[in-house]
N, C-alpha and C positions, 0 to 999 in steps of 0.2 A: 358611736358607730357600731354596727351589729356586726356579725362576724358574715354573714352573708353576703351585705355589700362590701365585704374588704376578700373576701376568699372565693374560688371557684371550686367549690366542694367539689362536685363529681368530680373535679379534676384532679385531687389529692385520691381518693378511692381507685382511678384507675393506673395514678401511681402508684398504691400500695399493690394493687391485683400485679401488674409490671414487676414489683419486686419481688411479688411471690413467687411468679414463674423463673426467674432467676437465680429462687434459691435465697434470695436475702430476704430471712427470716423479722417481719416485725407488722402490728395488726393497724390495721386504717384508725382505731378509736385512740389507740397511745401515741399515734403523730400527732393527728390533728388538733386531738382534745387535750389529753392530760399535758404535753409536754409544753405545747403552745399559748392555749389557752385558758381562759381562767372557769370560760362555763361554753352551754352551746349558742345561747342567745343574747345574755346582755351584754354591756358595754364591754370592751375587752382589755386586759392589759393593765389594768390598775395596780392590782398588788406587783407583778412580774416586774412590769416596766412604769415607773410611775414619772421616770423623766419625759416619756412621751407625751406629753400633755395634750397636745393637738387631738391625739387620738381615743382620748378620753374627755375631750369637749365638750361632748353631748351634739356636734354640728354634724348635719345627716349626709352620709355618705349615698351619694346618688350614681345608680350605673347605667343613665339613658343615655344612647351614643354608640355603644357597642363599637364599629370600624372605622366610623366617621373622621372626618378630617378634625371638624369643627363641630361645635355645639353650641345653638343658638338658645338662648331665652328668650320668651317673650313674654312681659309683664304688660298689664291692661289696667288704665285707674278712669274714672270718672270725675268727665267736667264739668262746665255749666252749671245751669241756675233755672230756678220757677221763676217769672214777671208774673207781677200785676196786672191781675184782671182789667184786660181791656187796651195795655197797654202796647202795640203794634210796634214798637222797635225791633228792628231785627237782630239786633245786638241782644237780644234777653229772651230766657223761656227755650232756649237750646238746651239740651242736655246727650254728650256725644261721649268716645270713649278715645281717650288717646292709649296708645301705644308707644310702647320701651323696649328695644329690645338690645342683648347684650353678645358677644360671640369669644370663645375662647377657644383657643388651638389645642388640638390633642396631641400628646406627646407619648408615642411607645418607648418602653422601658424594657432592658432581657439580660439575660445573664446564664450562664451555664457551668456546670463540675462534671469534670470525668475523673475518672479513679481506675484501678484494678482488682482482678481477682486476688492478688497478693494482699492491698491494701484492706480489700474488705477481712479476709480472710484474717489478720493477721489482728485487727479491731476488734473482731469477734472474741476474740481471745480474753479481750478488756471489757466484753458486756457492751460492747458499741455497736448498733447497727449503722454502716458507715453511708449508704445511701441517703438514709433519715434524717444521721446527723445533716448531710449536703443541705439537702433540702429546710431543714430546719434553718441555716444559715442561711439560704436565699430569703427566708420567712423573716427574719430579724433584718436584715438588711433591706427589705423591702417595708418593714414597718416607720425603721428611723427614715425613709426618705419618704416616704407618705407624711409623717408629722415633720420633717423640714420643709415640704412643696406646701403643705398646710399654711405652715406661718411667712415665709419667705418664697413662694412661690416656684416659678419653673420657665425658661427660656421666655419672657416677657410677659407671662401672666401671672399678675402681684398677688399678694399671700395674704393673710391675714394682719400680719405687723409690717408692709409696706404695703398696703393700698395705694392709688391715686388719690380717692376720691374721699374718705373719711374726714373730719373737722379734726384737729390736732392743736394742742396747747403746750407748752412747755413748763414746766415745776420750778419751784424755788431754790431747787437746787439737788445737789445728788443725795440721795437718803442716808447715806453715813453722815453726812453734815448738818441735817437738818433736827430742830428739837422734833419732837413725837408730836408735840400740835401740831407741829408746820405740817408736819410728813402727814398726817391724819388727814389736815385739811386738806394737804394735794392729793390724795386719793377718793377722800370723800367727796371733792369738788368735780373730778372728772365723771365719777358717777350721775351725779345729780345734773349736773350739765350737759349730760347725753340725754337723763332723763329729760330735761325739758325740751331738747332742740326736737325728742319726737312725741311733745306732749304727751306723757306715761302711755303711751300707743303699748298695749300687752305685748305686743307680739315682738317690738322692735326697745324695748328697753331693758338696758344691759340688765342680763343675770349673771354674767360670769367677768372678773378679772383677770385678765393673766400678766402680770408680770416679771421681769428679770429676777433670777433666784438670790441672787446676791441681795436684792430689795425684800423679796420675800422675806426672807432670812432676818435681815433690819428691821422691818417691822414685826416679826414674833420677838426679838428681842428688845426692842426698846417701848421703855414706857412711854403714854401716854400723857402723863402728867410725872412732871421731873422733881415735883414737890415731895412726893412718898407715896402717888399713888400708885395700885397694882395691876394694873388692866394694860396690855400691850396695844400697840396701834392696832394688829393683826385682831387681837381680840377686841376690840372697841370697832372695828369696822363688822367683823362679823357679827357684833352682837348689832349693830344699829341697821345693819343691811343684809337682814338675814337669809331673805330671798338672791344674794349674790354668792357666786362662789369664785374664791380665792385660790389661786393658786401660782407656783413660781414655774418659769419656763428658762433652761440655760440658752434658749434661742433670740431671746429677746434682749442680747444683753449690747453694746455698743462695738463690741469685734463686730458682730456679724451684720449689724445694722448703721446706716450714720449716727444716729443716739439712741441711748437707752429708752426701752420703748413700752411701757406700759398700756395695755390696751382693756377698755369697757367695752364691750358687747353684747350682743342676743345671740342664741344660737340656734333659735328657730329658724325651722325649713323658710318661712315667709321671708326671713330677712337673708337667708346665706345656706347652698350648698354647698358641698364639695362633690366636686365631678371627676368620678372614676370611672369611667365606660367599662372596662375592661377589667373586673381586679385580678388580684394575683391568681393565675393558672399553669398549672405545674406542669411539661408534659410528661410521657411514660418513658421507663429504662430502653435507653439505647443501645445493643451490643456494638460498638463498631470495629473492635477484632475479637480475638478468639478471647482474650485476657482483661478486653477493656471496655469501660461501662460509661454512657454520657446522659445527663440529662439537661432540659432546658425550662425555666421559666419564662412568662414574660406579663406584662399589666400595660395599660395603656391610662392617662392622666392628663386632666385638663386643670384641677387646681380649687382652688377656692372662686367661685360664681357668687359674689356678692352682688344681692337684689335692693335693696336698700344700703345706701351710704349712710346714713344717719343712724342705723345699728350698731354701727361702729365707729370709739372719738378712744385718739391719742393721747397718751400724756406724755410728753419726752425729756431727757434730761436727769428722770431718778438713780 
């Protein structure tokens, strides 16, 4: 996700101008940039927050929608067939376009901090600009629920690890239990298995895994081969699938789901967006008495818009 489709720049800049009139000293490039994030364009959040997984996906954060209720897709595929010369069935030598289309409810999100002149005044003391920090805390709390609505979804539109519609299989058993071939092959197997249900289609065959951390964890430490060889599951999957990336999510773990949920995926726009109409926009410093100071965010969110079911297959149970 780029920082563009997750932020409402100008709208951080005319929070900053707001604080300067105010008096609370601090420059629009050290909120934004240095504190927040990790650069101006690429993926963000990797080194800072590396539990957030969702948001270092690589799955394209989209803001078509802007106030809308609703936000409809609409995908178009090609039917029909060539007939044989000559051959007058009306049934053959059609070639038409069906239509798919999908709808997800938007969901607005807000929050706000008031403080005082005592309070700012008194953080300054401690090298705190107390607005910024405000604001920085809406920014982190707005991040963790963007990567929980990512995988677990938001008031009845499913996530990435509860979909309806994906294929799901269930493992041999939980990963602390299993030898390193089993566990190897229940992983390798859910890849390869998504791969075929969309015939190696580029666009739609998993590149990335994400599983329970607790499993991740299992498999960096246990061998592959219990005989004396050296190569871990983690490493024997990486090296055999090296166009996939691995990674552990504490979201996907069986608290928060009915079972533990290990997910193959694509994370191309083709197969899967996520629908943010609205992202995070800050408003400006509020005086609302002599002494006291309010500001308000707010984002709007539709969720995960998966375009293809077959880009995404379960594995459950590790």
């Amino acid at each position: 996700m780029k920082i563009g489709q997750l932020y409402n720049l100008p709208s951080f800049q005319r929070f900053m101008d707001s604080g300067k009139k105010r008096g609370f000293a601090d420059s629009y490039a050290g909120t934004v940039l240095s504190r927040w994030l990790t650069a101006i364009d690429p993926t963000i959040l990797e080194a800072k927050y590396p539990e957030l997984t969702f948001l270092n996906s690589g799955i394209q954060a989209d803001n078509t929608g802007g106030y809308a209720k609703r936000i409809q897709t609409l995908r178009v595929r090609e039917q029909g067939s060539f007939r044989t010369a000559g051959d007058a069935s009306s049934e053959k030598g059609k070639i038409s376009l069906a239509a798919e289309d999908s709808t997800l409810k938007v969901i607005s999100r807000e929050a706000e901090s008031e403080w005082s002149e005592d309070e700012v005044r008194e953080n300054e003391l401690q090298n705190i600009n107390l607005p910024s920090q405000y604001v920085t805390n809406h920014n982190r709390i707005y991040q963790r629920e963007v990567d929980e609505i990512g995988y677990l979804g938001i008031e009845g539109n499913d996530g990435l690890a509860n979909h309806s519609e994906p294929n799901s299989a269930s493992s041999s058993g939980t990963a602390g239990s299993l030898d390193g071939d089993v566990l190897y092959n229940d992983i390798a197997g859910l890849i390869t298995s998504q791969w075929n249900d969309v015939n190696n289609t580029a666009e739609y065959m998993a590149n990335r895994v994400d599983m329970p951390i607790r499993v991740y964890n299992v498999c960096a430490a246990t061998f592959l081969d219990t005989r004396g060889g050296v190569r871990t599951v983690l490493a024997a999957l990486q090296l055999n699938f090296p166009n996939v990336t691995f990674q552990g999510s504490f979201r996907l773990d069986a608290d928060l789901l009915q079972a533990s949920t290990t997910i193959a995926y694509n994370n191309s726009p083709e197969a899967m967006k996520m629908r943010l109409p609205v992202p995070l926009t800050v408003g400006e410093i509020v005086r609302i008495t002599s002494f006291k100071y309010h500001v308000e965010s707010h984002y709007r969110i539709a969720g995960l818009d998966l375009f293809e079911p077959r880009a995404v297959r379960y594995l459950t149970g590790l």
